[in-house]
VOPAGU-2260 file (C-alpha; in pm, 1 decimal, decimal comma):
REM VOPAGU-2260
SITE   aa  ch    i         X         Y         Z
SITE  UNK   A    0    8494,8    7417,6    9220,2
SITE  UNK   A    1    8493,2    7649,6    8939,8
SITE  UNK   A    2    8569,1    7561,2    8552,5
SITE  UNK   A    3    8972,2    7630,7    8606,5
SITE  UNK   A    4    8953,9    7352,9    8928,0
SITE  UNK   A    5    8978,7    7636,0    9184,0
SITE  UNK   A    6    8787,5    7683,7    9443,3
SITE  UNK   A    7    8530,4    7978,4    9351,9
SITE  UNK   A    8    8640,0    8332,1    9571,2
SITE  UNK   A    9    8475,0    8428,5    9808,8
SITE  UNK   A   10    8333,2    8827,9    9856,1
SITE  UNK   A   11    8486,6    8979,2   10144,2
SITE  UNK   A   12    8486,3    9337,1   10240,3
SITE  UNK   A   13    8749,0    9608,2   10125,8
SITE  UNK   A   14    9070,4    9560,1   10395,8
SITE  UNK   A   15    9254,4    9842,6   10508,5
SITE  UNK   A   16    9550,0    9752,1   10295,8
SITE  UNK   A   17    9374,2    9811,5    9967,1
SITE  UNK   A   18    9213,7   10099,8   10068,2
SITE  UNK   A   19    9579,3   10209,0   10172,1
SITE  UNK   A   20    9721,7   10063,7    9873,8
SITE  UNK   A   21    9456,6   10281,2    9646,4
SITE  UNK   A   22    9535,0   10613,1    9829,9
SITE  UNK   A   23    9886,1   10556,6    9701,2
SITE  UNK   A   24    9811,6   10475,2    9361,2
SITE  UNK   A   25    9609,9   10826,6    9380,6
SITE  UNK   A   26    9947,5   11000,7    9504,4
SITE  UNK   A   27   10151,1   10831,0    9255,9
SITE  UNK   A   28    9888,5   10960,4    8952,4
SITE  UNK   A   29    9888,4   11296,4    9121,9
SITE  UNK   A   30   10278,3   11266,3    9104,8
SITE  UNK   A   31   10307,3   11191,9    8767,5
SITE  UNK   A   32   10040,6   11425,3    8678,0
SITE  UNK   A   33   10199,5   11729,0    8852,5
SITE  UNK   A   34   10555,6   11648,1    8695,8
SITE  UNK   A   35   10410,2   11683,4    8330,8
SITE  UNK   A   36   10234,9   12003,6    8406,8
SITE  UNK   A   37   10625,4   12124,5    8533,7
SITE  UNK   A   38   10743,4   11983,9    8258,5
SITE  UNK   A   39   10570,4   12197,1    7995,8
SITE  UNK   A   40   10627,9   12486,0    8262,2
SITE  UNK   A   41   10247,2   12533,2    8336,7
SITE  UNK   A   42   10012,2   12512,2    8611,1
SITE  UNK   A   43    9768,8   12280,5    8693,6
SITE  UNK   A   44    9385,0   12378,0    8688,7
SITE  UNK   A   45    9202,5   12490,7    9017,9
SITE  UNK   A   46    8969,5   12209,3    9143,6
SITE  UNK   A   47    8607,6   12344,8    9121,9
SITE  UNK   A   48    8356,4   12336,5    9447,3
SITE  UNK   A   49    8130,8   12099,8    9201,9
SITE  UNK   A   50    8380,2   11791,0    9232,3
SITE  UNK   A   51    8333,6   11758,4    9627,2
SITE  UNK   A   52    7959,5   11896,1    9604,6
SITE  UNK   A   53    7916,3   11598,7    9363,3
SITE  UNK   A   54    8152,7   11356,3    9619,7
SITE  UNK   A   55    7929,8   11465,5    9922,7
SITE  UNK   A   56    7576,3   11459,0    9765,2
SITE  UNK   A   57    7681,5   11069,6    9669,2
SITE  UNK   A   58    7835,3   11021,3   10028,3
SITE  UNK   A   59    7496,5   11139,6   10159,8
SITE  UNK   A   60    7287,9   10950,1    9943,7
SITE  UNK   A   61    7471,4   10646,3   10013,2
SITE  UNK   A   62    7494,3   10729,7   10406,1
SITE  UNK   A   63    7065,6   10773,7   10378,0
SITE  UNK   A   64    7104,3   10439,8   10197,5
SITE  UNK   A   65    7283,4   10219,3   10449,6
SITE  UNK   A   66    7068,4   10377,6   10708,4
SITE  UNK   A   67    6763,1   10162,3   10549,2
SITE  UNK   A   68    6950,9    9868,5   10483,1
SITE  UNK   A   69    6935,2    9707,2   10821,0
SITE  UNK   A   70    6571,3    9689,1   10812,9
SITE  UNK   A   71    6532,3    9608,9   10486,4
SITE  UNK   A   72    6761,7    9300,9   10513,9
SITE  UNK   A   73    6569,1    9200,6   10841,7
SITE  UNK   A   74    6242,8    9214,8   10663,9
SITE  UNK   A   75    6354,6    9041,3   10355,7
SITE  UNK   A   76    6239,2    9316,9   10111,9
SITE  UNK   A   77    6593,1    9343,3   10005,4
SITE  UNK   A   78    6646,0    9141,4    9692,4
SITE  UNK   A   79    7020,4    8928,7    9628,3
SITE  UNK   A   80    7060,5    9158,1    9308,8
SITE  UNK   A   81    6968,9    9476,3    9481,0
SITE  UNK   A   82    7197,8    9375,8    9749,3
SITE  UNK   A   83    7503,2    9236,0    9559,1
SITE  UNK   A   84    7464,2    9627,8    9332,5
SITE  UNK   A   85    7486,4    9763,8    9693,4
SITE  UNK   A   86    7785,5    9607,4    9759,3
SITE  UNK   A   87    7947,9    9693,9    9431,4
SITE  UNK   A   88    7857,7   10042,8    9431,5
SITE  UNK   A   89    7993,6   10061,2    9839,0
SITE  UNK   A   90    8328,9    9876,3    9703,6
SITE  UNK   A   91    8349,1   10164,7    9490,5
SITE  UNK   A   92    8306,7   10435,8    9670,4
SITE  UNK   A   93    8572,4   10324,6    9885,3
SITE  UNK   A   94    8817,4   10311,7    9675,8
SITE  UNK   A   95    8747,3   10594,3    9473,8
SITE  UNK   A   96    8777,2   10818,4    9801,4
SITE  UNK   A   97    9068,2   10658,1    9857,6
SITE  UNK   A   98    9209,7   10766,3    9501,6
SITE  UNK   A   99    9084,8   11105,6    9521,9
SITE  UNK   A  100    9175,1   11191,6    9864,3
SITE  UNK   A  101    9510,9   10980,2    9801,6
SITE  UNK   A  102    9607,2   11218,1    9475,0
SITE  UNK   A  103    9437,9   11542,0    9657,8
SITE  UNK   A  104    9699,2   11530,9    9917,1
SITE  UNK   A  105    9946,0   11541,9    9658,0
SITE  UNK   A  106    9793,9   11837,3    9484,3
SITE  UNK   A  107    9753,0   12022,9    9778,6
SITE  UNK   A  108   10101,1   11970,7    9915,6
SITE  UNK   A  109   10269,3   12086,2    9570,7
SITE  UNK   A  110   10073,5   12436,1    9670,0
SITE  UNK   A  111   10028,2   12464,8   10092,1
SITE  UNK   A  112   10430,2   12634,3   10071,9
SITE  UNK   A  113   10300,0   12889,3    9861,9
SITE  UNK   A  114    9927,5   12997,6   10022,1
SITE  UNK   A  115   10046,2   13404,5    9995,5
SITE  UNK   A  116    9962,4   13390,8    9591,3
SITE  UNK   A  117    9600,0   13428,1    9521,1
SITE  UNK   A  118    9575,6   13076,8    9255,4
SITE  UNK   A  119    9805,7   12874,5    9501,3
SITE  UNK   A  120    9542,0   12950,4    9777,8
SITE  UNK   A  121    9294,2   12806,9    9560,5
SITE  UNK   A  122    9381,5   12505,6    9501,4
SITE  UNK   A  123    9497,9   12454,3    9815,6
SITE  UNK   A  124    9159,5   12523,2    9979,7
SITE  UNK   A  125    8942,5   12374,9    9673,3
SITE  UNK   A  126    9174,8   12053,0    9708,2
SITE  UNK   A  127    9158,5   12070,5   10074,4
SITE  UNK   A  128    8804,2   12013,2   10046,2
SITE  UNK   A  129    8817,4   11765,0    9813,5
SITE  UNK   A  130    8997,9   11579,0   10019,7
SITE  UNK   A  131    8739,8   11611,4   10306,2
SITE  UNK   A  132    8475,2   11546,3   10068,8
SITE  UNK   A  133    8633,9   11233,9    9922,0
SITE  UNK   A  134    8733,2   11069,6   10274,9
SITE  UNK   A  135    8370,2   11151,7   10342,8
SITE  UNK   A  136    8288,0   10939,1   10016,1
SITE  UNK   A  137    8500,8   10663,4   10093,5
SITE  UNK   A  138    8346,1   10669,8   10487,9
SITE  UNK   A  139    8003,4   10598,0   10371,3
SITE  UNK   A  140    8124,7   10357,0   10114,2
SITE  UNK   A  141    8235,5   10190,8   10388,9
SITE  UNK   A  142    7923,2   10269,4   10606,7
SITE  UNK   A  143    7686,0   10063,6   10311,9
SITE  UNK   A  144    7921,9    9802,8   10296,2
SITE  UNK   A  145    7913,0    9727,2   10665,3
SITE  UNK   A  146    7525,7    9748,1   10575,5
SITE  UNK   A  147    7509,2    9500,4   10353,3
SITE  UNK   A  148    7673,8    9199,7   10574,9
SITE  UNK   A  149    7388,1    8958,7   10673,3
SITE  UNK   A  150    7441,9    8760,8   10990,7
SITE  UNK   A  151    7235,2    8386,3   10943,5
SITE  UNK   A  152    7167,0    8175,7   11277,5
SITE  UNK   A  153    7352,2    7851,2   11218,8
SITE  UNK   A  154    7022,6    7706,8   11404,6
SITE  UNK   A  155    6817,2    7863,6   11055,5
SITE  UNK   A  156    6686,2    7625,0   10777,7
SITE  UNK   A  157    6810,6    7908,4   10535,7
SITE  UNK   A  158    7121,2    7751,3   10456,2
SITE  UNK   A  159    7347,2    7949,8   10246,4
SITE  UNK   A  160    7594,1    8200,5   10405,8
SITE  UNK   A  161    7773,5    8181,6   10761,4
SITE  UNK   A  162    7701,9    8475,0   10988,0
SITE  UNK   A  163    7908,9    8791,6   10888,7
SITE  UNK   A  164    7914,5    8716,4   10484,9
SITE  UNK   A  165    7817,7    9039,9   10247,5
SITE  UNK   A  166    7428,7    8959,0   10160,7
């Protein structure tokens, strides 16, 4: 029990329902975003290729990451702050892809009806890959999270977690 009387939370992984529930909160931004640039009768900038160059150099890094984890948790090299950072950071990647690709989609379907115009074609493409990139993020979010879950034997003198618990 924690100081309020509750029983403390436990960490679970991201569901599908917040991931969902943070790609909609991206559209909705997106939304309201989009209606003040119509508002004041301008256009919105054109994404640059750095935003999902930056998106898929972290996605990479974090996919090389995960890669190592498995071993690293088997060979106990992994400390419980390292691995609790992990899971933080992966938690957030998640759901920042999920944003981003979430308020992408809007941005790119305010401009896919007009793709003749040279700008509009911009930021479609440049927002289509964003999108790409930023599902890519939120994939190997997802990837190091699924890393960082520790399975104990319940025959082990460990104690602590049951099998399946993030580390």
């Amino acid at each position: 029990m924690n100081h309020s009387g509750r029983p403390p939370r436990k960490l679970s992984l991201t569901t599908p329902r917040q991931v969902a529930l943070s790609a909609l909160s991206g559209a909705v931004f997106a939304g309201l975003i989009l209606a003040a640039f119509d508002l004041f009768a301008t256009f919105p900038p054109v994404v640059p290729w750095s935003v999902p160059a930056v998106l898929l150099v972290m996605a990479v890094g974090a996919w090389i990451y995960a890669r190592g984890m498995p071993d690293r948790l088997e060979n106990h090299t992994l400390s419980g702050l390292e691995a609790v950072r992990a899971l933080i950071v992966a938690k957030s990647m998640v759901m920042t892809g999920a944003v981003l690709a979430g308020g992408h989609a809007v941005y790119v379907g305010r401009f896919v009806g007009t793709l003749m115009a040279e700008q509009p074609a911009a930021r479609a493409l440049h927002g289509a890959g964003t999108i790409i990139a930023s599902l890519l993020l939120a994939l190997a979010g997802w990837t190091l999270e699924k890393a960082c879950i520790i399975s104990v034997d319940d025959d082990s003198d460990e104690g602590g977690m049951p099998a399946g618990d993030p580390a």
